[in-house]
C-alpha positions as CSV (number, residue, x, y, z in Angstrom):
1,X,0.0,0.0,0.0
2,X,1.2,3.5,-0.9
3,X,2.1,5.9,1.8
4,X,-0.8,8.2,3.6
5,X,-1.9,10.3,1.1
6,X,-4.0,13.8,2.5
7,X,-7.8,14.0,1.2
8,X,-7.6,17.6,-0.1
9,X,-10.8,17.9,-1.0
10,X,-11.9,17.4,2.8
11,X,-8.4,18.9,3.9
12,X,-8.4,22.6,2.5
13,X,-12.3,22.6,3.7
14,X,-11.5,22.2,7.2
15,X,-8.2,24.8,6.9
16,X,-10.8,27.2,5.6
17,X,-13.2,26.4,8.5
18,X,-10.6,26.6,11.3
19,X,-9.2,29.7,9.8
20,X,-12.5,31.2,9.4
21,X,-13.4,30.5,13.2
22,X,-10.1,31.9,14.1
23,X,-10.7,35.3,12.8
24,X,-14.1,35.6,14.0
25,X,-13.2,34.7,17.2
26,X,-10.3,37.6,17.3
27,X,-12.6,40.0,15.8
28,X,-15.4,38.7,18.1
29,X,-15.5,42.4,20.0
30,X,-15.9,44.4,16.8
31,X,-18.4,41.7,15.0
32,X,-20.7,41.1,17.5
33,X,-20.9,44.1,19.4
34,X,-23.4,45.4,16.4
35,X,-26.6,44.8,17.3
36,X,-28.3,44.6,13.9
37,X,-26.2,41.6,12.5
38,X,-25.4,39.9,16.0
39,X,-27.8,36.8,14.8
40,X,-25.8,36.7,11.4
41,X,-22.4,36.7,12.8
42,X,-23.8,33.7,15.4
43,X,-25.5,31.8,12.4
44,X,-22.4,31.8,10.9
45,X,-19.8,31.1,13.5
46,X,-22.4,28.0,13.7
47,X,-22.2,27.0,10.7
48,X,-18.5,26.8,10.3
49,X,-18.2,25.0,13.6
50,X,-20.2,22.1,12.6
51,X,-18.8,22.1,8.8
52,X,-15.5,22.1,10.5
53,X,-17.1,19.3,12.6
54,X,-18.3,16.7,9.7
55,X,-15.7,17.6,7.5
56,X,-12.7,17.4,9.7
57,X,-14.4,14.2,11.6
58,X,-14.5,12.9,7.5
59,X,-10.8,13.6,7.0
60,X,-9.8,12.3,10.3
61,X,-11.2,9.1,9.4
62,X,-9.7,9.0,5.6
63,X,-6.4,9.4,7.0
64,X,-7.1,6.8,9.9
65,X,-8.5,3.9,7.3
66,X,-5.0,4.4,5.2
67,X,-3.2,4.1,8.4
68,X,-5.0,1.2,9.2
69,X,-4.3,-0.2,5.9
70,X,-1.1,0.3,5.8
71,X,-0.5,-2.1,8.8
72,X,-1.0,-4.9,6.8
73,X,1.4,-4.3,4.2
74,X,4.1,-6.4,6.0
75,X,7.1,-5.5,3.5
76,X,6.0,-2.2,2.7
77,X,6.2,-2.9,-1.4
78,X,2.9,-0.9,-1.9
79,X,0.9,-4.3,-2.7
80,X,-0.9,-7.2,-0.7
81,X,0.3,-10.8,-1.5
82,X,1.0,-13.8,0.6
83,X,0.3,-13.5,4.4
84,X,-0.7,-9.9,4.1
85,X,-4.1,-11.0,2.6
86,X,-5.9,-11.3,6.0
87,X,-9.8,-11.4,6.6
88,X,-9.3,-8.2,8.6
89,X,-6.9,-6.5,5.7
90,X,-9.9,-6.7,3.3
91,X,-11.9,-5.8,6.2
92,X,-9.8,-2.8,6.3
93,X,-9.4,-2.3,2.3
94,X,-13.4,-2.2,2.0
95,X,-13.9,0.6,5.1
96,X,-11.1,2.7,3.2
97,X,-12.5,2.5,-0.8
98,X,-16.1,1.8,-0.3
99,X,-17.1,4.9,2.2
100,X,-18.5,7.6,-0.5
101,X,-20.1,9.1,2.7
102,X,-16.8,10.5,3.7
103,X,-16.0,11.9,0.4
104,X,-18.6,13.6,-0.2
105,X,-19.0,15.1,3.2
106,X,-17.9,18.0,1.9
107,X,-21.2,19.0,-0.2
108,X,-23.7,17.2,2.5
109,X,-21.7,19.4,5.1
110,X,-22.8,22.2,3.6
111,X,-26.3,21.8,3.2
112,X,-26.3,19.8,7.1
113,X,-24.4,23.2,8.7
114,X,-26.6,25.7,6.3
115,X,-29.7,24.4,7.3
116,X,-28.8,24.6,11.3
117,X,-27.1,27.6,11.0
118,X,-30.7,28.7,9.3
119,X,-32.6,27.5,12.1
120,X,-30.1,29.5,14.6
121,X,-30.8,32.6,12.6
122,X,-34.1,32.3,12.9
123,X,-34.9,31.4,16.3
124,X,-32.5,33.9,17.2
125,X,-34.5,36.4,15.1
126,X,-37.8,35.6,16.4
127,X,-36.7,35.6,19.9
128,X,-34.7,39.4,19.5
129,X,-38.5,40.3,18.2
130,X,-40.6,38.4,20.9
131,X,-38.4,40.5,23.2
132,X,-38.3,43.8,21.2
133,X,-42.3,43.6,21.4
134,X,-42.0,42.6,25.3
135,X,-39.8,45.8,26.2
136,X,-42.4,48.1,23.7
137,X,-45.3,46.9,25.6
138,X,-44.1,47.5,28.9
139,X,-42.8,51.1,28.3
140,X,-46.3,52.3,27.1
């Protein structure tokens, strides 16, 4: 079996995430101090925390079922042959090259973290009115 090779396309998704998370958690003073897009800037810190969450979870596990594989090529030649060929090394072979799941968790990541991040935005919306209208009412 070839050497660990890095799933890119889950890899640079999950740089982009962390870096994303990074700079809105030092800019966290200036972003959500604004009232008017407070629920926008939550929505979206949500959103990149649970992308960051499935996809880095999917590349974790890419990287883990090569390593795993990898420990049953006993010569290191880069193929199985002989006593390599073990019920558990196809056991292993099959969790690495039949998961489409984790390869594409890169698109379903997106539509899992947009629709809760959506739901944040809105409760959070509906909520900042509920309470707008509470505080209006009392006052008059």
């Amino acid at each position: 079996m070839d050497e660990i090779t890095l799933p890119y396309h889950l890899l640079i998704p999950s740089i982009i995430s962390i870096l994303i998370l990074v700079i809105i958690f030092l800019k966290r003073k200036r972003i959500f101090g604004n009232g008017k897009l407070k629920w926008f800037w939550i929505s979206l810190t949500v959103f990149f925390a649970f992308y960051l969450f499935i996809v880095g979870g999917s590349t974790y596990d890419d990287i883990y079922a090569q390593w795993n594989l990898n420990k049953f090529d006993l010569n290191q030649d880069g193929l199985f042959s002989g006593n390599e060929i073990t019920s558990e090394q196809k056991e292993a072979m099959k969790n690495l090259i039949s998961d489409t799941g984790r390869n594409f968790s890169f698109i379903t990541g997106l539509i899992f973290s947009g629709i809760i991040a959506f739901f944040v935005f809105g409760i959070g919306k509906i909520t900042e009115l509920i309470n707008k209208k509470k505080t209006t009412h009392n006052t008059v």
